[in-house]
C-alpha positions in Angstrom: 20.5 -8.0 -1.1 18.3 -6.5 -4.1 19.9 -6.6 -7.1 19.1 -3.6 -10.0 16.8 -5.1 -13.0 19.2 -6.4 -15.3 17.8 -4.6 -18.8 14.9 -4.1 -20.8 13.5 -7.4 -20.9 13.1 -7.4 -17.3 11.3 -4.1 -17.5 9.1 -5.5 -20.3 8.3 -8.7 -17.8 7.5 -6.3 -14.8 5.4 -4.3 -16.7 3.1 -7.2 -17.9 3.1 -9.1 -14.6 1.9 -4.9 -13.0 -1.0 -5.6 -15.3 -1.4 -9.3 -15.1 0.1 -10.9 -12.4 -1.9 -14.3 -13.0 -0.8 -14.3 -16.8 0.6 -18.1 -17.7 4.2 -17.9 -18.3 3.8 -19.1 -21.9 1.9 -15.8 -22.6 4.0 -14.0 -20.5 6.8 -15.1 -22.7 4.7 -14.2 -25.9 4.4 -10.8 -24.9 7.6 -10.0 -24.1 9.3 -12.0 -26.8 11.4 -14.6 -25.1 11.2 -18.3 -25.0 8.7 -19.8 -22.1 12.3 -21.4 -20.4 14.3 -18.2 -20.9 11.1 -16.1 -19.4 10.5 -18.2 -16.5 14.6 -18.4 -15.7 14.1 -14.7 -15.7 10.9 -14.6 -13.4 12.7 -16.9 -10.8 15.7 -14.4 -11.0 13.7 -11.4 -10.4 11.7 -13.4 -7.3 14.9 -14.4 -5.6 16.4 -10.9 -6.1 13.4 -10.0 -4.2 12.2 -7.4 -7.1 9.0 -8.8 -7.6 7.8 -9.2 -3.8 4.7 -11.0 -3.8 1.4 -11.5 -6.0 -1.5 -10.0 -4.6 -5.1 -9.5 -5.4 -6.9 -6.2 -5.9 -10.5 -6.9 -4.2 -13.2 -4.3 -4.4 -13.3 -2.5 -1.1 -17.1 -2.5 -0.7 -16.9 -6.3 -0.3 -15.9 -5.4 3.0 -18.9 -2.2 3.4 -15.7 0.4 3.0 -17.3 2.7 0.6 -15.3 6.0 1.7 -11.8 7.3 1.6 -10.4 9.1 4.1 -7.1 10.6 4.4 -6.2 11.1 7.6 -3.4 13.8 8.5 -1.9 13.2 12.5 0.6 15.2 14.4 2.2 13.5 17.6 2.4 15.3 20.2 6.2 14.8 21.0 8.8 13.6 18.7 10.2 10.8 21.3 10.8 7.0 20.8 8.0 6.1 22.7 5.3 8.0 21.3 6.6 7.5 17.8 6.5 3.3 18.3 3.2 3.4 20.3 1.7 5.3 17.3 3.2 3.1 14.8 2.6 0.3 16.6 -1.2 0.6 17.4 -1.4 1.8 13.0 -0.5 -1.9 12.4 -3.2 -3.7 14.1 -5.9 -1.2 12.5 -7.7 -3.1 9.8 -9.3 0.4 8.5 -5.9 1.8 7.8 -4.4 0.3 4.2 -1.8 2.8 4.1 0.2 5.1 6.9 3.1 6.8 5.9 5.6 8.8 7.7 6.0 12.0 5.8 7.7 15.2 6.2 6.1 18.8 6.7 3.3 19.9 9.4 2.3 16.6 10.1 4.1 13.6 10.7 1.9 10.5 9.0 -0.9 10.5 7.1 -3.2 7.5 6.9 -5.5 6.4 4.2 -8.4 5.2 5.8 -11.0 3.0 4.8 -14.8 3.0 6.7 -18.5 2.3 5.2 -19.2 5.9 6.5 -18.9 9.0 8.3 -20.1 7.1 11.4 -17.8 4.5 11.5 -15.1 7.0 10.4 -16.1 9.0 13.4 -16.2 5.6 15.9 -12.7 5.4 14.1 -11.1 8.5 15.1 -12.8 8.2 18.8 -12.4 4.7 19.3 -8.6 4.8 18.1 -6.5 7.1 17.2 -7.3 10.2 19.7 -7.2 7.2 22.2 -3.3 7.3 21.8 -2.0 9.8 24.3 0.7 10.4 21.7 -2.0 12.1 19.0 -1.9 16.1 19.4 -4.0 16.6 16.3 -5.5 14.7 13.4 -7.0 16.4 10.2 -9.1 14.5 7.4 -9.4 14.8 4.0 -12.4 13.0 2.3 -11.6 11.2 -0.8 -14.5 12.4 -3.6 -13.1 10.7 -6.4 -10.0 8.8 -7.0 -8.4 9.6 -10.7 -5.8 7.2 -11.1 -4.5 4.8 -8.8 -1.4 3.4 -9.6 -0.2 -0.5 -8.0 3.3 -1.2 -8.4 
């Protein structure tokens, strides 16, 4: 069960590991103002609690030739079980989709979508998704310019 962060300290540690995650925990403990033992008893707390989830890397996209954005709007066909796990099922194994959310409104998830193109986008939207029999429609908003982009 995830616990609530205990106080500010805890805030002050998530914020500097947001920035930093491969910050030593001597500094770590520095910046925030505790001891290294009291900061890392801390850390370990927050791990177990499950609050802080992982440590990731942030790698430049175009390492991989993705150099356009796409946000992709789709609309199922039909609300059912089935189509809705086919749909959500087939999103997992796509390596161009980082994100797919399940939202509210006209559509029912939008994807952001990664490609090194309009022609792979394209052989994306052919090749997969309005392959799915549970797709009605699917709308796509390039990505021009990202001004801030937030990882938590």
């Amino acid at each position: 069960m995830t616990q609530k962060i205990a106080d500010d300290m805890d805030r002050k540690i998530l914020k500097v590991l947001m920035s930093d995650a491969r910050v030593a925990n001597n500094e770590l403990a520095e910046r925030v103002g505790l001891s290294a033992s009291a900061c890392l008893r801390r850390l370990r707390r927050l791990e177990e609690a499950d609050i802080i989830q992982g440590y990731t890397a942030v790698i430049d996209p175009a390492v991989e030739g993705w150099t356009m954005t796409a946000l992709a709007s789709v609309r199922l066909s039909r609300q059912h079980e089935d189509e809705i796990k086919m749909f959500e099922d087939a999103v997992r194994e796509w390596d161009e989709v980082l994100e797919c959310h399940l939202v509210t409104g006209s559509r029912d998830y939008v994807l952001k979508v990664m490609s090194a193109g309009l022609d792979q986008y394209e052989r994306f939207i052919k090749e997969k998704i309005a392959r799915l029999k549970c797709v009605d429609t699917i709308e796509t908003s390039f990505v021009m310019n990202t001004i801030k982009a937030r990882r938590i």
